[in-house]
N, C-alpha and C positions, 0 to 999 in steps of 0.2 A: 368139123374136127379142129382142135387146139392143138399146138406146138406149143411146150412151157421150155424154157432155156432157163436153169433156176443156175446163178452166180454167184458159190458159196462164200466167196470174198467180198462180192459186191463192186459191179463198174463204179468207178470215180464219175462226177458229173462234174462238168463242167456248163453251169447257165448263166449267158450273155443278153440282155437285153438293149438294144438301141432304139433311137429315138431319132429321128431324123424328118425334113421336109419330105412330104408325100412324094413330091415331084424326082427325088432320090431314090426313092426305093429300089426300084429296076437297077440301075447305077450297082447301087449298094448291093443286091444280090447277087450281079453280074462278077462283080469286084470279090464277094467274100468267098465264092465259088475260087472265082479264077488265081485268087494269092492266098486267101487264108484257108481255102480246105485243104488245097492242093498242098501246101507247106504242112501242114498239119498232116495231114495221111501219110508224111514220110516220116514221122517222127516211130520212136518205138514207143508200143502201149497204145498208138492211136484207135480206137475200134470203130468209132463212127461219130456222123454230125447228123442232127436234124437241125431244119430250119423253118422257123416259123413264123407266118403273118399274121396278124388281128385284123383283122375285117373290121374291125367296129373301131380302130383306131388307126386309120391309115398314114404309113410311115414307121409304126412300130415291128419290129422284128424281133424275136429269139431266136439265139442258137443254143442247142442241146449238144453239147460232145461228150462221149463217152469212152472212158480212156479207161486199163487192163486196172490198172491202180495209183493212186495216190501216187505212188515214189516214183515211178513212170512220165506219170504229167509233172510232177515237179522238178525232173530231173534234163526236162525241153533246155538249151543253153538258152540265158537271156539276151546274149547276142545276136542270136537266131530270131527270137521272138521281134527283138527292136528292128533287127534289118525288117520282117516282114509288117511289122507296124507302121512301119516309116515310108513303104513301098505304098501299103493300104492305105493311108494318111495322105498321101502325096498322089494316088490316082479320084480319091474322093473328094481330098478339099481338104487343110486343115478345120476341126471346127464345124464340121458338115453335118456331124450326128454327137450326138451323145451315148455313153454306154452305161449304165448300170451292171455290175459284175452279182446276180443273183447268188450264186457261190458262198460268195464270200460271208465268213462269220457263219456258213451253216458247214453241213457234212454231209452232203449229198450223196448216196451209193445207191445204184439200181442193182435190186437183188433177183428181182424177175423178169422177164420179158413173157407176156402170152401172144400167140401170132393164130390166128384164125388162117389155115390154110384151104 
C-alpha cells in the first residue's frame, strides 16, 4: 500500500552538497546533526532534512531540507544563520570541507511525496 502526500504549493528545497576529507565525515555528521539540524528545526517553515552519503565517493555528503515555502526559508534572520556557521566552522575546522549550494540558480519544489507503508 502507498501513502501520496501531493503539495499544492510545493516544499521549497533546499540542496547542500560538501566535500570533505573521508577521515571527516563522522565529525561532519555528528556536527551537522548536532548545530545545524537542531538550529534549523526551530526556525518557522522548517519541515525536514535528509542527509546523504555516496558510497562511491567517500567524504561526500548531501543535505535535502525541505522548508513550507520559499518566503519562509528566506525570511531565516542572517544573523541567525552566521552565528550558526561560525559555531559549525569553528567545531570542524575552518576550511575542513567545501560546499556546493545545489539550489542555487534553480527552483527546486517537491510537489509529491509516495511513502510505501
Amino acid at each position: 500500500m502507498l501513502e501520496e502526500k501531493n503539495y499544492n504549493n510545493g516544499l521549497a528545497v533546499e540542496i547542500l552538497r560538501f566535500t570533505m576529507n573521508p577521515d571527516l565525515q563522522e565529525r561532519f555528521l555528528k556536527a551537522d546533526h548536532d548545530i545545524w539540524t537542531i538550529a534549523l528545526s526551530k526556525e518557522d517553515g522548517f519541515i525536514s532534512k535528509d542527509v546523504w552519503i555516496n558510497k562511491k565517493k567517500p567524504g561526500e555528503i548531501t543535505t535535502v531540507i525541505y522548508w513550507e515555502s520559499l518566503e519562509k526559508w528566506s525570511a531565516i534572520d542572517h544573523k541567525t544563520l552566521e552565528r550558526v556557521d561560525r559555531e559549525f566552522n569553528d567545531f570542524m575546522g575552518e576550511g575542513s570541507f567545501s560546499l556546493e549550494a545545489m539550489h542555487e540558480g534553480n527552483d527546486y519544489y517537491c510537489v509529491r511525496e509516495t511513502i510505501k507503508l
